[in-house]
N, CA, C and O atoms as a GROMACS GRO file, in nm:
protein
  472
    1UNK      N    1   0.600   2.309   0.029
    1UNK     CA    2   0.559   2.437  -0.025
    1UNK      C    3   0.487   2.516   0.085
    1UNK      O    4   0.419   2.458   0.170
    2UNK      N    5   0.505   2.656   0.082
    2UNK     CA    6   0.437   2.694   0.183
    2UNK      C    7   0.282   2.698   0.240
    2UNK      O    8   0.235   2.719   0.352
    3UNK      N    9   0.206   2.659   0.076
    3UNK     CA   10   0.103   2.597   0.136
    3UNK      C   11   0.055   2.482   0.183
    3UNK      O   12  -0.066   2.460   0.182
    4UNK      N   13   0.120   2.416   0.218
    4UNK     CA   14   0.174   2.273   0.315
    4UNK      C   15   0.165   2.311   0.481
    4UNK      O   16   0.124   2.221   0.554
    5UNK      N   17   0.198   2.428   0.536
    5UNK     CA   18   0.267   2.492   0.630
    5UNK      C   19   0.121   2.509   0.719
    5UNK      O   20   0.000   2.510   0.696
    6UNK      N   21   0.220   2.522   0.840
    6UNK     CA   22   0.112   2.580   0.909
    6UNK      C   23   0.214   2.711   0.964
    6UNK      O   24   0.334   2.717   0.939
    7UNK      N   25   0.141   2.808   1.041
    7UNK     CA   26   0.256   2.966   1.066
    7UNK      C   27   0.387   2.937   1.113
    7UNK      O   28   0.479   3.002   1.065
    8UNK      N   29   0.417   2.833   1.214
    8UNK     CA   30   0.558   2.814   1.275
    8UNK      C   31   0.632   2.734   1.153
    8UNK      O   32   0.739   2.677   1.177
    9UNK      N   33   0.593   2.730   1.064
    9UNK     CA   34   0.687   2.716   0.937
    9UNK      C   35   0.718   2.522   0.924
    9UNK      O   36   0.807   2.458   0.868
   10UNK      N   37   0.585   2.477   1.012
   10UNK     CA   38   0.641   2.295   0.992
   10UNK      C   39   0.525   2.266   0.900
   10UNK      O   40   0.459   2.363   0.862
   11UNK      N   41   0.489   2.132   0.855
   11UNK     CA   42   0.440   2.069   0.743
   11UNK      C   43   0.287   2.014   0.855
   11UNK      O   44   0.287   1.960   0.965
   12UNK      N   45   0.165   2.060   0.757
   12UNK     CA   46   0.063   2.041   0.822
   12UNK      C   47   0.060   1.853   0.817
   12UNK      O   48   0.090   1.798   0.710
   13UNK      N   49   0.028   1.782   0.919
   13UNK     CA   50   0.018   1.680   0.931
   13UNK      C   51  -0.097   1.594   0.843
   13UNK      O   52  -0.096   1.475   0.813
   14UNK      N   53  -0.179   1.680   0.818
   14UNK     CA   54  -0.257   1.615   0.639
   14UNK      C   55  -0.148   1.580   0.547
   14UNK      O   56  -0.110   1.469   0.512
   15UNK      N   57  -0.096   1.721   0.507
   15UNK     CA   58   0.042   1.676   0.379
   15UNK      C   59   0.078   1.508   0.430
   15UNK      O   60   0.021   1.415   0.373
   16UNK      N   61   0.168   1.486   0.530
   16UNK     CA   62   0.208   1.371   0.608
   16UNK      C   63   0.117   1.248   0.586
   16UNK      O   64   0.156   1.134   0.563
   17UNK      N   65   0.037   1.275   0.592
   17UNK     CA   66  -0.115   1.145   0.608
   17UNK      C   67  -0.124   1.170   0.469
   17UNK      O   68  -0.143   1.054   0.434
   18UNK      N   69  -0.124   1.220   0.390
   18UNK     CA   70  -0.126   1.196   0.200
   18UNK      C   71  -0.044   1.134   0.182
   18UNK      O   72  -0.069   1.032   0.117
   19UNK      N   73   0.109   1.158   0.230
   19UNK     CA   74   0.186   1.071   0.119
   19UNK      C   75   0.225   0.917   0.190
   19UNK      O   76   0.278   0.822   0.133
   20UNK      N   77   0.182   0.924   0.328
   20UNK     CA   78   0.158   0.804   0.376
   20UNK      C   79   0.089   0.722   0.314
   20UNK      O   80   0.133   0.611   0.284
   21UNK      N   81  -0.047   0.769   0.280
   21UNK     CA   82  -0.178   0.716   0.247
   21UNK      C   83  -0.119   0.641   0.094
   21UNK      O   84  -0.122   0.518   0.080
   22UNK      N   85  -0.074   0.722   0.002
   22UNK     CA   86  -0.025   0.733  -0.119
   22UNK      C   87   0.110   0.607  -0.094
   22UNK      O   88   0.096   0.518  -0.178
   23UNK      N   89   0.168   0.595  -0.048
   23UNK     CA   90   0.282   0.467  -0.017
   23UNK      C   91   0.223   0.339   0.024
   23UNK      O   92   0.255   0.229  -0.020
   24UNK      N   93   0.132   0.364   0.116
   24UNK     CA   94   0.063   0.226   0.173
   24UNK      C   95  -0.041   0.177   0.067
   24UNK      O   96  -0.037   0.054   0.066
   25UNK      N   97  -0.140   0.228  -0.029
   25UNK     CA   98  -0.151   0.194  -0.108
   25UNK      C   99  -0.109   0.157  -0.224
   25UNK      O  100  -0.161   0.065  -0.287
   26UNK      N  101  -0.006   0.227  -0.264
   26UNK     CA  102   0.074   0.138  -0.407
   26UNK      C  103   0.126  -0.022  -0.323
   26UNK      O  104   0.113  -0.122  -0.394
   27UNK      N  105   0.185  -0.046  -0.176
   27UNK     CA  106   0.227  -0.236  -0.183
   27UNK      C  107   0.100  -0.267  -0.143
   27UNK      O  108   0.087  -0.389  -0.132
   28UNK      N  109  -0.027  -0.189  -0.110
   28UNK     CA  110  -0.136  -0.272  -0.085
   28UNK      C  111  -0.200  -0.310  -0.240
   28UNK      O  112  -0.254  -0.421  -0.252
   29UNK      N  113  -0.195  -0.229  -0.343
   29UNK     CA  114  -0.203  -0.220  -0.454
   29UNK      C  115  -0.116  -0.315  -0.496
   29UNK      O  116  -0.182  -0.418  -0.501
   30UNK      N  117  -0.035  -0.331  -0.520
   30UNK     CA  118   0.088  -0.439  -0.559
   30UNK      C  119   0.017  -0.563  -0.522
   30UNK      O  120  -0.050  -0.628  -0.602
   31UNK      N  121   0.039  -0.600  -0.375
   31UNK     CA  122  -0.002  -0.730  -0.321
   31UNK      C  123  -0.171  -0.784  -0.402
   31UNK      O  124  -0.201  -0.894  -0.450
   32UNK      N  125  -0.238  -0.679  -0.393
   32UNK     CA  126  -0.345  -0.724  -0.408
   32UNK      C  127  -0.428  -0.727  -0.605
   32UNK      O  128  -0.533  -0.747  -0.666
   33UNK      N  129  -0.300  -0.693  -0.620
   33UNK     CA  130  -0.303  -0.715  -0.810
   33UNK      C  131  -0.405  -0.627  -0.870
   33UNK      O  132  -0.471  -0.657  -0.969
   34UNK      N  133  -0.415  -0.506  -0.796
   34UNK     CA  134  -0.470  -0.402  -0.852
   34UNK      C  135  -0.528  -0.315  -0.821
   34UNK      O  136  -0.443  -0.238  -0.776
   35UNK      N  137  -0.688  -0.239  -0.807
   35UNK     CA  138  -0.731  -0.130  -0.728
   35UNK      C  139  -0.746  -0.143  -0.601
   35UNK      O  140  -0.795  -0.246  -0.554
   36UNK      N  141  -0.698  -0.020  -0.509
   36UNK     CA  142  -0.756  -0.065  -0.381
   36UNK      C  143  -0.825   0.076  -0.360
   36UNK      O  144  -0.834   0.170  -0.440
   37UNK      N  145  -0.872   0.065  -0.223
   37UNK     CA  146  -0.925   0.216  -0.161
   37UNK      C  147  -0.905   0.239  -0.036
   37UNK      O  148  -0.898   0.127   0.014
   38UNK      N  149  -0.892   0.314   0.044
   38UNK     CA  150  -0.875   0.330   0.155
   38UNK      C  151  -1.018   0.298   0.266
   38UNK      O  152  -1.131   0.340   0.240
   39UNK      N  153  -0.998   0.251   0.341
   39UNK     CA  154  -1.110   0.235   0.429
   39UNK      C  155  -1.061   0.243   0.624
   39UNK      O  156  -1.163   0.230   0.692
   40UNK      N  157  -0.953   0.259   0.697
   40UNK     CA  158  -0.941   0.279   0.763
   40UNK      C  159  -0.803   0.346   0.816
   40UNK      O  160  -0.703   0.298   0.764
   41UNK      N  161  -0.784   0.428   0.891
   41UNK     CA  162  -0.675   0.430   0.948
   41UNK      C  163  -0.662   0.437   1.084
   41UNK      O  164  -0.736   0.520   1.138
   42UNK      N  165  -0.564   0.352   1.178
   42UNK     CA  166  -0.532   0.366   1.296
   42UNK      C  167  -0.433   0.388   1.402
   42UNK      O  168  -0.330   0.420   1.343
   43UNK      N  169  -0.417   0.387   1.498
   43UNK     CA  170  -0.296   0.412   1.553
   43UNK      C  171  -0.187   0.527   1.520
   43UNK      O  172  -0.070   0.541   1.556
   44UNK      N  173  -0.268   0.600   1.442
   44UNK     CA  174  -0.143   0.736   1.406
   44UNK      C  175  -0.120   0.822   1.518
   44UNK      O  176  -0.190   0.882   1.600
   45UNK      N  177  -0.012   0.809   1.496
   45UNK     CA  178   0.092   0.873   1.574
   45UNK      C  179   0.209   0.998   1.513
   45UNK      O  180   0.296   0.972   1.431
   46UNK      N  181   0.181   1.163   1.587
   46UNK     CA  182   0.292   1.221   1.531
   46UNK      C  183   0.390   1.221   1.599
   46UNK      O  184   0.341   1.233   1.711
   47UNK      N  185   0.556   1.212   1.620
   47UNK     CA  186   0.629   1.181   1.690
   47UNK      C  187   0.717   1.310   1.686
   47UNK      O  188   0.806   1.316   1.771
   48UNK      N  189   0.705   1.428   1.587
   48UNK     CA  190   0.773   1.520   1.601
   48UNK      C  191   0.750   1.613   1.443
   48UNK      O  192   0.744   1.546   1.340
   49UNK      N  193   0.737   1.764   1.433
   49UNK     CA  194   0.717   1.813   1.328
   49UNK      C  195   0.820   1.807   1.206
   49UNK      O  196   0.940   1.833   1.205
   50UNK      N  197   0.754   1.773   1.127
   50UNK     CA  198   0.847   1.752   0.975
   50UNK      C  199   0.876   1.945   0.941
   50UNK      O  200   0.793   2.034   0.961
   51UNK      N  201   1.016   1.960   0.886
   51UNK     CA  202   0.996   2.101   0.850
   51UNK      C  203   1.025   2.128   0.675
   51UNK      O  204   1.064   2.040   0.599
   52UNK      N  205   0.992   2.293   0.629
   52UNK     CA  206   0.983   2.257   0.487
   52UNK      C  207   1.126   2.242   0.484
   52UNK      O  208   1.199   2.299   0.566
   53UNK      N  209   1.176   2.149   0.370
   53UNK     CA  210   1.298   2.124   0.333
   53UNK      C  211   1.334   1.992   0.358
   53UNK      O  212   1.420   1.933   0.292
   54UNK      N  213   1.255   1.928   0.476
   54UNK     CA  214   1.310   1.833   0.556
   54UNK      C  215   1.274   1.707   0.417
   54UNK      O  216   1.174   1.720   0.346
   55UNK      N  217   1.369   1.596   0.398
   55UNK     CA  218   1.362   1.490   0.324
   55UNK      C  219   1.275   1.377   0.379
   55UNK      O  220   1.309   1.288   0.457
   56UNK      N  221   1.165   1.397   0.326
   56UNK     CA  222   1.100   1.300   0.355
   56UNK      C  223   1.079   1.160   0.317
   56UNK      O  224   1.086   1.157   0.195
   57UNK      N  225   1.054   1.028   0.367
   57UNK     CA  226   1.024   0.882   0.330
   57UNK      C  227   0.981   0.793   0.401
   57UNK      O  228   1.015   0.782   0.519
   58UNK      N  229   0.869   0.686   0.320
   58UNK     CA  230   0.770   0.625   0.413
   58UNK      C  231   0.857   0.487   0.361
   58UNK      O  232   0.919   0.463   0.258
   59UNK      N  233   0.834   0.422   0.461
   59UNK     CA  234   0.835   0.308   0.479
   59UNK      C  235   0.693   0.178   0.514
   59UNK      O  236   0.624   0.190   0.615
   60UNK      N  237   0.679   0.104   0.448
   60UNK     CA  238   0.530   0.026   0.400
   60UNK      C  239   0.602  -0.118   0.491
   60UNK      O  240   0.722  -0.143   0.503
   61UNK      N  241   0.507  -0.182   0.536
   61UNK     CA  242   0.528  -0.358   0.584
   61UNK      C  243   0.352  -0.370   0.606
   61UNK      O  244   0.268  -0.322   0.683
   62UNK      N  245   0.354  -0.466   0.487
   62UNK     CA  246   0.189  -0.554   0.513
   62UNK      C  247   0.238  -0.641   0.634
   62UNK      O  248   0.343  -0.702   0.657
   63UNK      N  249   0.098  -0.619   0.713
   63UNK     CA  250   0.095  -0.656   0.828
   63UNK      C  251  -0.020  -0.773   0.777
   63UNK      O  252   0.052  -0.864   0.736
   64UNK      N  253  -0.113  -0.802   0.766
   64UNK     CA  254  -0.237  -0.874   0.733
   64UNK      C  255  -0.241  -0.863   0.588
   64UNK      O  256  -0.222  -0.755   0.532
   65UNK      N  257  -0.273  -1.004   0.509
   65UNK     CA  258  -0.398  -0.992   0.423
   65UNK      C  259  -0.508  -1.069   0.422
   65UNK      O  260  -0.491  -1.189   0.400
   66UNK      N  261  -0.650  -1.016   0.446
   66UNK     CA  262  -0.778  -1.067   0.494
   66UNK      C  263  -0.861  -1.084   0.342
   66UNK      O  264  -0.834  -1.012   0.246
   67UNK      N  265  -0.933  -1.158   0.339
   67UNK     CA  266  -1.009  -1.178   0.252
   67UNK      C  267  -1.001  -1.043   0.130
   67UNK      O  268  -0.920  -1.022   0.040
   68UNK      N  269  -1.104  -0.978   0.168
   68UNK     CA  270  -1.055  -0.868   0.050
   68UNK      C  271  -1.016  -0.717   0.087
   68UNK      O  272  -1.073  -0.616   0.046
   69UNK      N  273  -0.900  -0.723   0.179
   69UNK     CA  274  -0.857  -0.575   0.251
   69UNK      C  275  -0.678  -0.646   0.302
   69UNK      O  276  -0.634  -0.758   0.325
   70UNK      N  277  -0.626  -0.523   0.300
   70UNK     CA  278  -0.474  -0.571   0.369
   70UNK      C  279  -0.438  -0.480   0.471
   70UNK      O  280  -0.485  -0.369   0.443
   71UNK      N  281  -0.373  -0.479   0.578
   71UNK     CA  282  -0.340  -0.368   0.655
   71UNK      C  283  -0.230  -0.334   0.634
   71UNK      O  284  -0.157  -0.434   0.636
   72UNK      N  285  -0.166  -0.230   0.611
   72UNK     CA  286  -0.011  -0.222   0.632
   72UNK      C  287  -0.005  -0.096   0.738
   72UNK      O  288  -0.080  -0.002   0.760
   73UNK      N  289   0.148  -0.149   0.805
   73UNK     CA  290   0.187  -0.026   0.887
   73UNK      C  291   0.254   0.074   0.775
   73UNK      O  292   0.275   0.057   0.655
   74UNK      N  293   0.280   0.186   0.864
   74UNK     CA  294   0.353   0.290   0.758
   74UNK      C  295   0.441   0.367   0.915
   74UNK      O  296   0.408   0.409   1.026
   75UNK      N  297   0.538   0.354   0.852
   75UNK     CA  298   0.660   0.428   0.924
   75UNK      C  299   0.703   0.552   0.840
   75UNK      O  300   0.760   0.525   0.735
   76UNK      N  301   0.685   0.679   0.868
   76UNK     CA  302   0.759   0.814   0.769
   76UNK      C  303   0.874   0.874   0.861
   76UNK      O  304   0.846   0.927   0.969
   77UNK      N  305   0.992   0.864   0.817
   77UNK     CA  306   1.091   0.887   0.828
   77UNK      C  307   1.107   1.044   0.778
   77UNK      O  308   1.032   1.080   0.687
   78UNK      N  309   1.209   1.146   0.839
   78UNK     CA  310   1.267   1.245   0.812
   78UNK      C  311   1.406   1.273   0.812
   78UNK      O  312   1.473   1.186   0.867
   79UNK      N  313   1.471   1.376   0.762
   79UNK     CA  314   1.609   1.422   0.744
   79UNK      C  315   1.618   1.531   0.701
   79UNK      O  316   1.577   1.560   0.588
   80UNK      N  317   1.682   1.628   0.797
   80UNK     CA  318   1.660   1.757   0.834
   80UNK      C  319   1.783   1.787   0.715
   80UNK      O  320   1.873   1.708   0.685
   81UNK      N  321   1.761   1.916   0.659
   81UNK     CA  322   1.866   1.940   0.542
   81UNK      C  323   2.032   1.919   0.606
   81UNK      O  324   2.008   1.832   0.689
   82UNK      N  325   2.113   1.934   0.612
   82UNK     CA  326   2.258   1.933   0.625
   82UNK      C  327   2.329   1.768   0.649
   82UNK      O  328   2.444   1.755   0.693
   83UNK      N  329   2.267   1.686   0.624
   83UNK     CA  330   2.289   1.560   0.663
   83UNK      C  331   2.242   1.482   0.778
   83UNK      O  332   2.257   1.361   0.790
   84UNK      N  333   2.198   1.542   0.845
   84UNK     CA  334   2.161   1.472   0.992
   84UNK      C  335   2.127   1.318   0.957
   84UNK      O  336   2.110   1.284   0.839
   85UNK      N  337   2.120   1.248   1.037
   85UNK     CA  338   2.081   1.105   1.068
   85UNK      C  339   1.880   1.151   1.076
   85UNK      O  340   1.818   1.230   1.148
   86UNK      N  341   1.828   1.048   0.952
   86UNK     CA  342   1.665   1.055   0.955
   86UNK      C  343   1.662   1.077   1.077
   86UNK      O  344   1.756   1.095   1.154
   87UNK      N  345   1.513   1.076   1.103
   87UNK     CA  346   1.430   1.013   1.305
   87UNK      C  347   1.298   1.006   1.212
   87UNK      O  348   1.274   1.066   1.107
   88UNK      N  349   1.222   0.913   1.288
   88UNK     CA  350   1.122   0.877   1.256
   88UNK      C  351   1.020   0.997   1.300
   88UNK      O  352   1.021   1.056   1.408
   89UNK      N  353   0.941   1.014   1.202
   89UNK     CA  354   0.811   1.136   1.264
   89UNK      C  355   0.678   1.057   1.280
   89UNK      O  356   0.604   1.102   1.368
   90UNK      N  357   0.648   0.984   1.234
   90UNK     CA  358   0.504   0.912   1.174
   90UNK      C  359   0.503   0.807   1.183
   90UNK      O  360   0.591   0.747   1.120
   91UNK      N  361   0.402   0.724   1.267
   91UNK     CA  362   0.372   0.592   1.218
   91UNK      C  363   0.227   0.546   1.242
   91UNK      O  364   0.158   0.596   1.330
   92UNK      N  365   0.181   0.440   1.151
   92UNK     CA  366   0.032   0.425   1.181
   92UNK      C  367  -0.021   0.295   1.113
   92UNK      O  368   0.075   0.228   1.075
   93UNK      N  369  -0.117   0.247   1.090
   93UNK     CA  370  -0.151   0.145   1.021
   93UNK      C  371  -0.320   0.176   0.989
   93UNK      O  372  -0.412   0.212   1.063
   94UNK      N  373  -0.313   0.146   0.850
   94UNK     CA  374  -0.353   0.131   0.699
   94UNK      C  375  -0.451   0.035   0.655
   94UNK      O  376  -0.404  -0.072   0.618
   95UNK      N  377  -0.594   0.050   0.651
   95UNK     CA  378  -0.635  -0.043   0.573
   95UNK      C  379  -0.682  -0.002   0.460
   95UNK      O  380  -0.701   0.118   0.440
   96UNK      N  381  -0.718  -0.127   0.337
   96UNK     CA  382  -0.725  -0.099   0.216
   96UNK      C  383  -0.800  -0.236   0.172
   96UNK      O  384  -0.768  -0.353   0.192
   97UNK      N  385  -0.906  -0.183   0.108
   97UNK     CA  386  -0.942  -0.251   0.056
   97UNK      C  387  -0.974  -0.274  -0.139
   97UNK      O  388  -1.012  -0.203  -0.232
   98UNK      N  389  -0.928  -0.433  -0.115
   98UNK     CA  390  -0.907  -0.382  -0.290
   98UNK      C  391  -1.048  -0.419  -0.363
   98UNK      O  392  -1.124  -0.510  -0.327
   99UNK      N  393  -1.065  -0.337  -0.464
   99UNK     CA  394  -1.196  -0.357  -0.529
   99UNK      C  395  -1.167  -0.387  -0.716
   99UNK      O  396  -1.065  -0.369  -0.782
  100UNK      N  397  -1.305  -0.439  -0.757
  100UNK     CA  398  -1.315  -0.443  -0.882
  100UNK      C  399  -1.339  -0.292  -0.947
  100UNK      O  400  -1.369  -0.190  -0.885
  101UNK      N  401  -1.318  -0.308  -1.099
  101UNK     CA  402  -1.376  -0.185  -1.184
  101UNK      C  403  -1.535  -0.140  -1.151
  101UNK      O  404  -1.607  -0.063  -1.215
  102UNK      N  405  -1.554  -0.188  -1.073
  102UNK     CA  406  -1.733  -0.148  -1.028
  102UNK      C  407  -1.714  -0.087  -0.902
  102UNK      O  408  -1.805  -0.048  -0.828
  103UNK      N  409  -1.550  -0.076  -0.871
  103UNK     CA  410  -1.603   0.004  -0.708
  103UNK      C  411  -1.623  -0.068  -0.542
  103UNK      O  412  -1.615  -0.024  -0.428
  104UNK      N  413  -1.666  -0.252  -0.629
  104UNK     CA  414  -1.710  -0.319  -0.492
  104UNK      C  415  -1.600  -0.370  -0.414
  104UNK      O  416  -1.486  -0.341  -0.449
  105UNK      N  417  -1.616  -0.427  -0.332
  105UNK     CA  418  -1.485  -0.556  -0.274
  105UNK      C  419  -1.491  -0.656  -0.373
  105UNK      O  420  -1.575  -0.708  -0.447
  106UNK      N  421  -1.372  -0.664  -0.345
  106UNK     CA  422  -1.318  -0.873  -0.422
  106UNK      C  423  -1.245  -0.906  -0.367
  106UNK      O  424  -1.201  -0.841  -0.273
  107UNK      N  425  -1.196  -1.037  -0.405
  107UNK     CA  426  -1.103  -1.078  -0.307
  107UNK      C  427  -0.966  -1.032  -0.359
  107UNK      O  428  -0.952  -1.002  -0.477
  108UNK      N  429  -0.854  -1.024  -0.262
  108UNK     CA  430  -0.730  -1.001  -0.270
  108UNK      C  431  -0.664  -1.171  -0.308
  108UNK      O  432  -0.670  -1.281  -0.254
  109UNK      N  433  -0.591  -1.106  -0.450
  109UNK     CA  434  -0.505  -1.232  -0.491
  109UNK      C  435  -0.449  -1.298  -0.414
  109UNK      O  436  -0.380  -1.251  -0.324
  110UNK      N  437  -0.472  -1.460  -0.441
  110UNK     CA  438  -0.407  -1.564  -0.358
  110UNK      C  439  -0.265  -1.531  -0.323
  110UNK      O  440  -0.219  -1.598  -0.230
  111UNK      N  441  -0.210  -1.470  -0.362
  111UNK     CA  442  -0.024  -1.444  -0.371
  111UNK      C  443  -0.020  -1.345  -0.279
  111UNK      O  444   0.096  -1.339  -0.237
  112UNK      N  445  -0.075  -1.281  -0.238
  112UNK     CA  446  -0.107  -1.172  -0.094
  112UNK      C  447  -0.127  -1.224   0.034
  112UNK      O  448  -0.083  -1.188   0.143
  113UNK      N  449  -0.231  -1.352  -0.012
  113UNK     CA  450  -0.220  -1.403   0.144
  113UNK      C  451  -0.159  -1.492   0.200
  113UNK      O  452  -0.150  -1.502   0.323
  114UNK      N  453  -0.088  -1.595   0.087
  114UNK     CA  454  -0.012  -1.666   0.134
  114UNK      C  455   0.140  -1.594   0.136
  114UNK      O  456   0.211  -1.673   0.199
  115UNK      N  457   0.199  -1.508   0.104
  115UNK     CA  458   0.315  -1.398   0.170
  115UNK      C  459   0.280  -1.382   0.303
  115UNK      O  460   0.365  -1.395   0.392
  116UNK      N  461   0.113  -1.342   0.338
  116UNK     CA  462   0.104  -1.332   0.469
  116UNK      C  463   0.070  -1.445   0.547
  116UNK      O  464  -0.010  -1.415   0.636
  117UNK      N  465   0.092  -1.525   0.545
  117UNK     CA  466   0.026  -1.685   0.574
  117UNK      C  467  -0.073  -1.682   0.606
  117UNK      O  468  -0.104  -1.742   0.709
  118UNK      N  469  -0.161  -1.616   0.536
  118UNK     CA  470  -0.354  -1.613   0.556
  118UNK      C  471  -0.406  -1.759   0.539
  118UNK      O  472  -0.526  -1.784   0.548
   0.00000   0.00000   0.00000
């Protein structure tokens, strides 16, 4: 939408880091059997401007699961309208930590870390 935009008509790189953020938490969410929150991000990288129209999709791989936090990378993929072949725009890695209904840390379900051989 054009309020997404910045003037040369590409997608402000916040939008990008939301729906990243928003992907890496639902399998950190998954793995970890329920709330998580965000607590770090690193290594982001923009590799080229997303434009409006362009089809966007993230790609998630848990990298770690630590006691009560998981990292995942996030790869966001693009595809320029007329068919083109995606190219990758985005990539970065994700931490999350999952918490109880009180907000605190807990631990991340046993079934999270042994997927990751914690």
């Amino acid at each position: 939408m054009p309020r997404d935009t910045n003037p040369s008509g590409s997608i402000f790189g916040g939008w990008t880091l939301s729906q990243m953020d928003l992907a890496g938490a639902t399998l950190a969410g998954e793995h970890a059997a329920g709330r998580v929150a965000t607590v770090s991000i690193e290594a982001m990288r923009f590799l080229r401007p997303v434009s409006v129209g362009d089809e966007v999709s993230c790609y998630c791989t848990l990298q770690e699961a630590r006691e009560s936090s998981l990292v995942v990378k996030i790869e966001t993929w693009a595809r320029e309208r007329g068919g083109r072949p995606a190219e990758k725009v985005t990539e970065g890695v994700f931490t999350y930590v999952a918490t109880g209904e009180d907000g605190r840390p807990r631990d991340v379900a046993p079934q999270a870390k042994q997927e990751n051989g914690s």
